[in-house]
Structures are given as structure tokens and as C-alpha cells.
N, C-alpha and C positions, 0 to 999 in steps of 0.2 A: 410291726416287726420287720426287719432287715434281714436277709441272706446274701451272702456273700459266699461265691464257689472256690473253690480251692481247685491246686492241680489236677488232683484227683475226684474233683468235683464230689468233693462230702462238704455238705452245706454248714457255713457258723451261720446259726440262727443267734439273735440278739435284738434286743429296745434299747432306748436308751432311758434313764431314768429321770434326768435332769438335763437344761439344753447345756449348761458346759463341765459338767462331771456324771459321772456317775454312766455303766451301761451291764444289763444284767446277760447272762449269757444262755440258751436255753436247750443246747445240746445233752445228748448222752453223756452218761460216764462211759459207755462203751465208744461213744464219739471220742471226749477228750482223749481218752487214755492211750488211743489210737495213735495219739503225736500228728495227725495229717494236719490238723486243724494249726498247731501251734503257729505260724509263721502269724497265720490272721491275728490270732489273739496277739502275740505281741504288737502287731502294729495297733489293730485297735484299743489296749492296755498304754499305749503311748499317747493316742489322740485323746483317749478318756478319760485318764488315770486313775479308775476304780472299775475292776470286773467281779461281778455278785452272779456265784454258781448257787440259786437257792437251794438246799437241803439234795446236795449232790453225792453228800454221804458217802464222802472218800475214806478208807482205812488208812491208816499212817502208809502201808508201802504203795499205796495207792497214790496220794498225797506227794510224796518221795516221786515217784515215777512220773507224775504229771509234772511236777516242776520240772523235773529233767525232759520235760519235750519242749519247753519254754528256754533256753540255754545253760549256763552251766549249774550247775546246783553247787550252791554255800553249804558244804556238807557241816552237820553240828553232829559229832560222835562220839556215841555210847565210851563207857570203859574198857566194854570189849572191841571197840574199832571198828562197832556198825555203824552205818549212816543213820538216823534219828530222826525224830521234828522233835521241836523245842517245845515243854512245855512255858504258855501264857499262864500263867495262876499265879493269885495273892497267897495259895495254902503251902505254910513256909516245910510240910512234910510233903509237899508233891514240889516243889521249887527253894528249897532249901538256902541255894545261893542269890537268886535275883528277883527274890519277894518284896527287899526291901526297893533295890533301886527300879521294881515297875511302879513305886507312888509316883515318878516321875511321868510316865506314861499318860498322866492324866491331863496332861499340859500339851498343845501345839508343838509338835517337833518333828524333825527330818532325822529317820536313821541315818548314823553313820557319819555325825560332823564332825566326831575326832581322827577320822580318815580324810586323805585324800583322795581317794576312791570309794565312795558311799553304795553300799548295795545298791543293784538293780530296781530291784522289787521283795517284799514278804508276799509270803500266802498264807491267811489266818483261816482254821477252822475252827466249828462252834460245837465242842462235846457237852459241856454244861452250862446255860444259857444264865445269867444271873435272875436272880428272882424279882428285882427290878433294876431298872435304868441298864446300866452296862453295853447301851450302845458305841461302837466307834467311830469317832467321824474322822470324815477326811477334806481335805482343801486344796483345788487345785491353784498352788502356786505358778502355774504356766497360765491358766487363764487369770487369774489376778494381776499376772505382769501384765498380757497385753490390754486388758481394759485401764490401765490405769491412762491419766493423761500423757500427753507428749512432754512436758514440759518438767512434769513430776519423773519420767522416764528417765530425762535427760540429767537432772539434777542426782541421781541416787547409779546413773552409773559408772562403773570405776570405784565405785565406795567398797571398800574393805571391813569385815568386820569379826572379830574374836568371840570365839565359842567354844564354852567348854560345859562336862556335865554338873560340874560345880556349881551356874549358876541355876538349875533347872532344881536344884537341891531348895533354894530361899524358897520355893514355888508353895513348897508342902513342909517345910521344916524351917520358918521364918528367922528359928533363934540356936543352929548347930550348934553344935560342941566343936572346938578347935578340933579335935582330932578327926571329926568326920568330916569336915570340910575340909581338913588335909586332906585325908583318904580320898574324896571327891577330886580334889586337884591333883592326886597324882595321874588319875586318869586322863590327863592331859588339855592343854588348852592350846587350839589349832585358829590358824587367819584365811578366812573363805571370802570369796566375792559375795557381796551383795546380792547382784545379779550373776545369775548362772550364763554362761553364754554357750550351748551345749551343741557339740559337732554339727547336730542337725537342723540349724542357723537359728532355733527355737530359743527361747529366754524365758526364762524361770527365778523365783526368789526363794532367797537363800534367808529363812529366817528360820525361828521357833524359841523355846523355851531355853535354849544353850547358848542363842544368842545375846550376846551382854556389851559390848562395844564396841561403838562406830570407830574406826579409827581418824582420828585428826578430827572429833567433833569434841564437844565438851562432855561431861558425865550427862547434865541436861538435857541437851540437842540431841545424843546419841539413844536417850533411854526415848525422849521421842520420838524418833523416826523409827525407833525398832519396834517400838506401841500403836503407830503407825499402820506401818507395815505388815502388822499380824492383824490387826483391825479390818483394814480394807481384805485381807483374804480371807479372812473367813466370814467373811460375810454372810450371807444366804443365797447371793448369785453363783459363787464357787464355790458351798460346801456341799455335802451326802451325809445324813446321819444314817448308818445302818443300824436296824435292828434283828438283832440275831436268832435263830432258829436254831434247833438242834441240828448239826448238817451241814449249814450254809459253809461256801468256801469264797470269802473275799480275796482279791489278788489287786494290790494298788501299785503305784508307779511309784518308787521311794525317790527317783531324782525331780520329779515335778508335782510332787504333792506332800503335803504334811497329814498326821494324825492324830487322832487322841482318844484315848479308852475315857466314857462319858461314867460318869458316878453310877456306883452299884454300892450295894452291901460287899464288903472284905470280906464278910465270913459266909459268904453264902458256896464258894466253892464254883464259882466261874472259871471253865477251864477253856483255854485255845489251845489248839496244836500249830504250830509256826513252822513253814518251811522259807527258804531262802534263795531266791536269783545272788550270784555275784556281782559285781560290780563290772564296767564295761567304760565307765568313763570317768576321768580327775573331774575334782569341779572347777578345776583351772580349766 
């Protein structure tokens, strides 16, 4: 176990879970909520790209409050103009609007590729655990970049590639209907680097399940590299499957790691509560 002292000398106690992902955090909630801690946890959320609060048993404004000691909160608000967490669930009476497009969730991807500015980070809590599977895993794209070779490095950077949520739709609906794959594309389709090159001289890859082509490669060469590319990261040296607790509050790094909600039963009533960091960097 690692401590590290803060200004105010209140201790982040933390393991790490995995030697290049994964680090679980082992403070108070009267610690966290405190905010003193926050500066640590972002750097170490940076170096990690997955912090696991086991069964830390936040209440939504609790949740709400702790993101906002981590920097700005992605507010998602009520009708009446409260600030919220998002519900995660498959049940289309508690998620009405986005039951259908989380089957996509179940596939490698990075929030936020139809932006230029992709979230910070999520913070997922675990209300009702699925009755099997329904682990999420995550992959850190920053260490995946730098183990890869030099050479292989060399040849993929500078590479451009187009992403949109449309093609994350063939993932789990192999035969659409024209109309929902229009609907799909109107959500747009954006051209992102390859490789991330991100202010703080660090390098990350820019793939997942929205990813669809290399530009200036052939349909063949591009679907290779991008099968590639999601192969090597998620490997078993940079991934973490979590598995959830009633309680548990994971917090990942959305610009240097990918996820994905691992198979459960749909109708079992797996509920997450979702809060949101904003965005801080293009991935130009």
C-alpha cells in the first residue's frame, strides 16, 4: 500500500492493482469528499487510468460533489435544472432515451469521438450489480502506445482516421434498416489522429468500435490496422476487468483508456449512476 501526503498532510492511501492499469483507492468518504485529496487523485487517475473506490457508497449529491473536487463537472440536468448523474441501464422505463444506443457500450471505445474535446473522465457507480457477467473493462491506450515497437510507432504516426457512431451500430445490429443507420449518421462522423499527442508530451491511441477508416489506406489495410490496434490493447498486459459490488465507484481516464460493459442479462436490471469530468484537451 502507498501513501502519499498532500499539502495538508491528509494521507491517499492506494495499491495498485495491475503493474500498468488499474489502482484502487482506500480513503474515507469523509476523506474524499473533503476535496483535499483531489489534486493527488487526478495525477494518480492520469498515471493509472482506472481508480476503483470499493463499496464507497456515495449518494448521488455525494457523487455530484466529489467530481466537483476532481475539476469541472459535465453537469447532465434534470427538467427542473438540477444537476443529476446519468442513469447507466438497459431498463427502457428507467432510461427511456439511451437503452437502445448503450448495446453499443458493449464494444471497445473511447467517449466522446464525435467531439473535438472528448471528456475528461466518467465516474460509474454500482446500484444494482447484474446477476451475472456485467463486468467493465478498461484498456489503457497510453500504455499500449508505448510498448508497442519503434518501428511499428513510427509507421502509424501521422495516420488519420474517421469515426463515427454509426459504425459501432454493425457491432450488435449487423443487418439495419436504412433509416437507423441514417439516424446513426446523423450523429455525425469526425477525423481524429491515430495517435493522440497530448500537451503532456504523453502518447495515447485513438481507436475503438467508431473507429472505421484509415484515411489514405485501402478498405483492407485500414480495417487491418484498426483490428490491429484494438488487438494489441487490449491485451491482458493493459487491460482491468472490474467486477462490481454494490457501492463500488470506478473513475477511468476517458482520453488514455478505452471501455466496455462485459455481457450480462438485459433484463436483470443493472443499474449505474454516471457522473462526468469535462473535457480539458482537443485531441488535436
Amino acid at each position: 500500500m502507498a501513501i502519499a501526503m498532500s499539502r495538508t498532510e491528509t494521507p491517499l492511501a492506494y495499491e495498485d492493482i495491475k503493474p500498468n492499469i488499474g489502482t484502487r483507492i482506500l480513503n474515507s468518504k469523509a476523506e474524499l469528499l473533503a476535496g483535499e485529496l483531489g489534486p493527488q487523485i487526478r495525477e494518480l487517475l492520469q498515471d493509472r487510468g482506472v481508480l476503483v473506490f470499493p463499496k464507497i457508497g456515495f449518494t448521488d449529491e455525494e457523487q455530484i460533489a466529489f467530481t466537483k473536487t476532481l475539476g469541472t463537472f459535465a453537469a447532465e440536468m434534470s427538467s427542473e435544472g438540477r444537476e443529476e448523474v446519468h442513469k447507466v441501464t438497459l431498463d427502457v422505463k428507467e432510461n427511456p432515451q439511451s437503452a437502445e444506443y448503450l448495446k453499443g457500450s458493449l464494444y471497445w471505445h473511447i467517449d466522446g469521438t464525435m467531439n473535438q474535446v472528448p471528456i475528461l473522465a466518467s465516474l460509474l457507480s454500482c446500484k444494482v450489480p447484474a446477476t451475472w457477467g456485467g463486468n467493465t473493462g478498461f484498456a489503457s491506450t497510453y500504455a499500449a502506445y508505448d510498448a508497442l515497437p519503434e518501428e511499428k510507432k513510427a509507421a502509424i504516426d501521422g495516420l488519420r482516421v474517421r469515426h463515427g457512431a454509426w459504425a459501432s451500430l454493425f457491432f450488435y445490429e449487423p443487418e439495419p434498416s436504412f433509416a437507423k443507420l441514417k439516424g446513426y449518421q446523423a450523429i455525425g462522423d469526425t477525423e481524429l489522429p491515430l495517435v493522440w499527442k497530448h500537451a503532456s508530451g504523453r502518447k495515447s491511441l485513438v481507436i475503438g468500435c467508431t473507429a472505421h477508416t484509415v484515411l489514405d489506406y485501402s478498405p483492407v489495410e485500414s480495417a487491418a490496422l484498426l483490428v490491429e490496434m484494438r488487438d494489441w490493447a487490449t491485451g491482458p498486459a493493459f487491460t482491468y476487468s472490474h467486477e462490481w459490488s454494490t457501492g463500488d465507484l470506478v473513475i477511468w481516464d476517458n482520453t488514455g483508456t478505452m471501455h466496455r460493459a462485459e455481457a450480462y442479462d438485459p433484463a436483470c436490471g443493472r443499474m449505474m449512476h454516471r457522473t462526468k469530468l469535462q473535457g480539458e484537451e482537443p485531441f488535436e
